[in-house]
N, C-alpha and C positions, 0 to 999 in steps of 0.2 A: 649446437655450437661446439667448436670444440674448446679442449681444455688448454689452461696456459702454461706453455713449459719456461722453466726459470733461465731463460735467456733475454737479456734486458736489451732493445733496441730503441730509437731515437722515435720519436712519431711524426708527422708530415702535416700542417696544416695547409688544406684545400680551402676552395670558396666555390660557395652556389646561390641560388637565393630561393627561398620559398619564408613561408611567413607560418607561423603556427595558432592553437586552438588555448582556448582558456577557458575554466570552470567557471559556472554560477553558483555561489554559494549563499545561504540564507541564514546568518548567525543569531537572528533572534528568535527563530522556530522554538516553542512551549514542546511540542510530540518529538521525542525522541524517533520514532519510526520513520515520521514525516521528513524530520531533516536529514537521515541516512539515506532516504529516498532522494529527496531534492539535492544535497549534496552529489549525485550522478549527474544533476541535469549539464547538459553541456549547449551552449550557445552556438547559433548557427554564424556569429558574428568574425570575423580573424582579426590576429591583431595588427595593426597597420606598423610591423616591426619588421625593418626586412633584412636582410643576408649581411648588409654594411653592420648594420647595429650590432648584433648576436657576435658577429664577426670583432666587433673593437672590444668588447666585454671579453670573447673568449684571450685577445690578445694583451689583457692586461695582467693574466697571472703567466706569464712565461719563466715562472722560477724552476729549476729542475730540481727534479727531487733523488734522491739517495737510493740507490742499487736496493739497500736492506727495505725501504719503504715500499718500493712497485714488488718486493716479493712477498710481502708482507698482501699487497693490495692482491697480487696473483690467486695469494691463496685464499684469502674470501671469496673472491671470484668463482674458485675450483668450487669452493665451499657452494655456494648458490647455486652453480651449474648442478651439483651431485642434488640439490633440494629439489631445483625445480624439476630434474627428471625422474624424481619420487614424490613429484606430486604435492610437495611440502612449498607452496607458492609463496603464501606470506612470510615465510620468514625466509625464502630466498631472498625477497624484496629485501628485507633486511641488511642482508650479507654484501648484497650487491651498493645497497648504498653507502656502507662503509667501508667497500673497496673504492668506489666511485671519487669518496672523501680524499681515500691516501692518493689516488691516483686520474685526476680527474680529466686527461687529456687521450687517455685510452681509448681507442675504437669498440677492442671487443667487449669492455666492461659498460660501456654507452650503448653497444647495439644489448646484451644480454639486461640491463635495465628498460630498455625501450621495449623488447618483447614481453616482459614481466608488466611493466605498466598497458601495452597492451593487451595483455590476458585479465589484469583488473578493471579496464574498462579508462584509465584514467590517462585519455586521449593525448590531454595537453602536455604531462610528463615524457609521451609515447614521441609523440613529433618532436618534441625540443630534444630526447635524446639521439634518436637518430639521424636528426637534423646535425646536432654538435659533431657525429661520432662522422658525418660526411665532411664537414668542415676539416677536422683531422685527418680522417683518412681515405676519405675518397672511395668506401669499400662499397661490394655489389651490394652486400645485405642493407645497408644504409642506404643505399638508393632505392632500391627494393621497396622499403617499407614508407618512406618520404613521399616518392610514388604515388603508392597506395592512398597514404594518409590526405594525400592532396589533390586525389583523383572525383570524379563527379558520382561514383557508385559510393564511396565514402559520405560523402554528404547526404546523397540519398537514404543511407545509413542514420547518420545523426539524426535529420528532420524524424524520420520515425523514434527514434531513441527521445528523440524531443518532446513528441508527438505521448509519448506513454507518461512522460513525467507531466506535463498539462493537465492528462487524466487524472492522474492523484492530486493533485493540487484542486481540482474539480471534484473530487470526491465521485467519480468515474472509474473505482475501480476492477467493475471488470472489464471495461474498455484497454485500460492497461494490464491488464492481466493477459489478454488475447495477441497482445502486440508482443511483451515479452517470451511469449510459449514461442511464440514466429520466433523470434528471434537467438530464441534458446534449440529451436531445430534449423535454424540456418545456420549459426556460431557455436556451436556445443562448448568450446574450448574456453569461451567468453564468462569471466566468474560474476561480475555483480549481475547481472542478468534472473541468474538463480539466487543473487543476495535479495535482490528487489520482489524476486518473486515470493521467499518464501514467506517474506515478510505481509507481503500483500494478502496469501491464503492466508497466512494467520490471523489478519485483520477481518477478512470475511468466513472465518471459522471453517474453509473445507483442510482439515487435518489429515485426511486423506492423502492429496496432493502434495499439501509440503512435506510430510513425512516421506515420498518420492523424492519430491525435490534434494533434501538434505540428503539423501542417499546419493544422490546423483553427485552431488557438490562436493561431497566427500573425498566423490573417485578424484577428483579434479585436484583441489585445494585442501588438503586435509587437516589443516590447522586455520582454517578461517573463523575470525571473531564470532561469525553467526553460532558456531556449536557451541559457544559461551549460556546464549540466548535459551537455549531448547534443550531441554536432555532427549535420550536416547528415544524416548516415544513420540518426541516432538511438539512436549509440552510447555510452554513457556514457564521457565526456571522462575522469574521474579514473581510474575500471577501465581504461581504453587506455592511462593512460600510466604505472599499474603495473605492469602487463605488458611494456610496451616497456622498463621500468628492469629488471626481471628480465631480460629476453635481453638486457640490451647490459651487462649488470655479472656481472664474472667473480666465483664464489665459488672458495672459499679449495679445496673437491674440483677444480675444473679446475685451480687453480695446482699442486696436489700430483701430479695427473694430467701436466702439463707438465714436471715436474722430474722424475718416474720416467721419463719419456719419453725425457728429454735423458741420464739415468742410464743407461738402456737400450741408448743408440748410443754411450756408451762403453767401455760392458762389452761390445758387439759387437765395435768397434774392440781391443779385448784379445784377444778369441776368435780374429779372425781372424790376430792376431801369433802366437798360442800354435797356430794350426791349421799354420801356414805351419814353425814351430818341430819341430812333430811329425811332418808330413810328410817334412823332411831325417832326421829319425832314423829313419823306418820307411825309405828307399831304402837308409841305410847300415847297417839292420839286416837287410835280407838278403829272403830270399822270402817267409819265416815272416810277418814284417809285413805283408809286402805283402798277403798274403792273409790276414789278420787283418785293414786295412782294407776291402779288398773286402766280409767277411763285416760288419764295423760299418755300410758302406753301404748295404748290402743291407737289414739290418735301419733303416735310417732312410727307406729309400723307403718299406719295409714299414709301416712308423710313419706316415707322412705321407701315405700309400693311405689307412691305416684312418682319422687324420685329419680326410681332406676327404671322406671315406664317412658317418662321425659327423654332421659339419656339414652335408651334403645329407640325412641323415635327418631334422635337427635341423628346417633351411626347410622339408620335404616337412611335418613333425609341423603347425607350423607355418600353414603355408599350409591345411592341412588342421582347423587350428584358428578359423583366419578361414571358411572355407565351412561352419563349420557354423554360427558365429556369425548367418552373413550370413543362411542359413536361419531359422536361430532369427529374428530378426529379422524375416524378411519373414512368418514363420508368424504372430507376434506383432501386425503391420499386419495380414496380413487378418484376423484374429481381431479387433481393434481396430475396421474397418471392417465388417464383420458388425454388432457389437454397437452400432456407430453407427446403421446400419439398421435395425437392430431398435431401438432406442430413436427413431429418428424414425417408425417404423411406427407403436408404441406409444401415443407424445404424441400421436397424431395420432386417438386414441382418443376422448380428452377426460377429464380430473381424475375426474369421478366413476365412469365403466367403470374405471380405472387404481387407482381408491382402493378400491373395492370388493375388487378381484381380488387387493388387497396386503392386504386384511384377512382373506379368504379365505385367504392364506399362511400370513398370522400365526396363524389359529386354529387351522392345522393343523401346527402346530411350525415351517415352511419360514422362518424367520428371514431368510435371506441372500435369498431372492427377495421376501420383502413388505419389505425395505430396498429393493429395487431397483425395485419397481415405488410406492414411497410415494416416492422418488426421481424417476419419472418422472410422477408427480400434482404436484410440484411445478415440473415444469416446462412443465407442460401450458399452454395459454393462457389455461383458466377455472378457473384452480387456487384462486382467493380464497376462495371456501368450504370449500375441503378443507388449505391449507398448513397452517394451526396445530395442526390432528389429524395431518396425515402427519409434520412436523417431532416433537411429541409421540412418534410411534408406531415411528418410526427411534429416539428414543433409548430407549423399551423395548425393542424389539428387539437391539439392543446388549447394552443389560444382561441378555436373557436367555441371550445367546449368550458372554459372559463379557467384552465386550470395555468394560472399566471407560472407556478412553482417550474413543474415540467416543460413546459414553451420555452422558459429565460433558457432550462439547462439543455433544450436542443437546438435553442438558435447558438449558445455557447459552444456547441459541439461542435457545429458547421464552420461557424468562422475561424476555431481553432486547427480545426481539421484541414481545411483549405485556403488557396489563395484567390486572389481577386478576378482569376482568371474564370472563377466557378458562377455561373449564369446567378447563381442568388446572393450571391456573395453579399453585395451592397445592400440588396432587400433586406437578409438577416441581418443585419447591422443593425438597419434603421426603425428594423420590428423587434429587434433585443431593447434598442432604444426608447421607442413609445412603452412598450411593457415597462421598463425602471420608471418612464416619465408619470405614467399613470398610477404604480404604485408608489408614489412619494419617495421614491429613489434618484432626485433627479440628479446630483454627484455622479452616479454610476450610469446615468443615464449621457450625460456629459462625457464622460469617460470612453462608453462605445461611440459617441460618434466623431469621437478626436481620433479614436484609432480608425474608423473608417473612413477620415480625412487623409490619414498617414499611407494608409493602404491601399488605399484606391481613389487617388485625389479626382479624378476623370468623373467620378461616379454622378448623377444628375441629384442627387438624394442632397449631395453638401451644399447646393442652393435650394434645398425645400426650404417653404418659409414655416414650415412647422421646425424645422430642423434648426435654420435661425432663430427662431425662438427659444427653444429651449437653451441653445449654447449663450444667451443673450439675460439668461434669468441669474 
């Protein structure tokens, strides 16, 4: 974009009409991670606000403002331009909206806002600016990106963008984990992408990856809140210095620990008064004592043999508890790495030999191996054809094998993932449904079948009379 030179001209308001996008936000979220997440989520819904409205709103502040103000507003402007082309995004944002402030009827200051919110990901700020910045000035780049924002590859966009934030709300997090990575090699330019993500590795502990990730986010956005979170190894700053306040603050067991301690070396110091006391009375009681200590010694070496006999059987048990552990362990890696092999054999099959051979399982009762191999059709490379039946056919398999947990969260997967147009669509609904109903969940169980009223009203399922029944209890 370019920069603005200090010559002050009148601005032209236009008219178009397109309608824009609005965030869902969740202000009662307990997990700070969670709500920086959900805080992305963007709805596929618009607002029913069209070119008339925006248009009397922007018509009501028609005050001009003062030559010293728009050069004042200019030079923030310049100011954001010089950030955001060193990469210093968030605090362009900044600069840019207290130009926007002084001078709020500007083209170039509304289209360099609109490309800033859209490099944050923050849709609805994106469209209203360059929406306004066409109202005023009519310019290519405001069409441009209005266009875009309002075109049917856009959307297609969001529903995925959708589609990952579902996942975490599911606690699905490597399902959105794998949608962000897509989308972080389709959009590289795109920042919360990489906010979302690093936050997500963090949660499932591969440090590996985010420590990438922040490297990557860095080139980008170089003062993003995220590097608040992580120092340099990509350690989470707050959990480091809980820890650190546990080891360095004594609790009240180690004080109680130190005062039996100090109890202990005074009751010695006694012992040893009363030892030294006994021994003058055994010399002047004659032989008989004397060899009555002897035989008490004897019996305390004998005590203090078995002792440290005890305590090296104790380290032997021990030490002999760790090598099997270590075993176990290492049986468990190669066992681990086998079945990695075998699952990269497999994919390497391709979706429809892998989908086949998992149906095969399942016809023949083998439940736990058509999970496994409807598992590796999904991760095959040409799986498109076959995910929405293998996803489907894992959560029957569940349910036939008894395991209610895994079935709710693959039939949840399906309906979330698709629409009504998908051959099980309604099936999964109404077998998410009996599952709630059977486990005394019948709220939730009411719940999927009101959405599967909503979604697919056509379906034969909303006149079952098991189905009326339960909406009916």
């Amino acid at each position: 974009m370019p920069r603005k030179i200090m010559d002050i001209s009148l601005v032209e308001e236009n008219k178009s009409d397109y309608t824009f996008f609005k965030i869902d936000e969740d202000e009662d979220e307990d997990n700070d991670t969670l709500k920086a997440l959900k805080q992305t989520y963007v709805t596929s819904n618009y607002k029913n606000e069209t070119i008339l409205n925006l248009q009397k709103e922007l018509n009501t502040n028609s005050t001009e403002i003062s030559k010293e103000i728009k050069l004042e507003s200019y030079n923030k402007y310049n100011n954001a331009l010089d950030l955001a082309i060193r990469h210093y995004i968030t605090n362009a944002v900044e600069f840019v909206e207290e130009a926007l402030k002084l001078n709020p009827k500007d083209p170039d200051i509304l289209n360099l806002k609109g490309l800033l919110s859209l490099l944050k990901c923050d849709f609805s700020k994106a469209f209203e600016s360059f929406y306004t910045s066409q109202c005023y000035g009519n310019n290519e780049l405001s069409r441009k990106y209005v266009n875009l924002l309002s075109s049917k590859e856009f959307k297609v966009f969001l529903e995925r963008y959708n589609h990952s934030i579902r996942f975490i709300n599911e606690e699905l997090n490597e399902e959105s984990i794998e949608i962000f990575d897509s989308l972080i090699l389709e959009e590289p330019e795109l920042i919360e992408p990489y906010v979302i993500s690093i936050l997500l590795y963090d949660r499932v502990g591969d440090q590996k990856k985010k420590v990438e990730l922040l490297e990557e986010l860095r080139c980008i956005d170089k003062n993003n809140p995220i590097f608040e979170k992580f120092d340099e190894e990509g350690i989470n700053v707050e959990s480091k210095a809980e820890e650190k306040q546990e080891v360095e603050t004594p609790n009240e067991s180690n004080n109680e620990q130190v005062s039996k301690s100090k109890t202990n070396k005074t009751d010695k110091k006694h012992m040893i008064l009363y030892a030294i006391i006994a021994i003058l009375v055994v010399c002047m009681g004659g032989a008989y004592l004397n060899n009555q200590k002897k035989i008490n010694d004897l019996h305390e070496q004998i005590s203090s043999k078995d002792s440290e006999i005890s305590k090296k059987e104790q380290a032997l048990s021990e030490t002999e508890e760790k090598l099997s552990e270590k075993e176990k362990e290492a049986q468990e890696s190669e066992q681990k790495a086998k079945e990695q092999e075998e699952e990269t054999k497999q994919i390497a099959r391709g979706a429809e030999a892998l989908y086949f051979d998992a149906t095969k399982y399942k016809a023949a009762g083998d439940y736990k191996t058509a999970i496994k191999y409807y598992e590796y059709t999904l991760k095959a490379k040409d799986t498109s054809s076959y995910d929405a039946d293998s996803i489907y056919n894992i959560a029957l398999s569940y349910k036939k094998m008894g395991d209610t947990e895994n079935a709710i969260k693959y039939y949840k997967k399906y309906v979330s993932s698709y629409s009504a147009s998908k051959e099980y669509y309604d099936d999964a609904y109404y077998q998410l449904a009996i599952l709630y109903y059977e486990n005394d969940r019948l709220q939730d169980a009411k719940d999927a079948l009101y959405s599967l009223r909503a979604t697919d009203p056509s379906s034969a399922y909303n006149k079952n009379e098991k189905v009326l029944e339960i909406l009916n209890k």
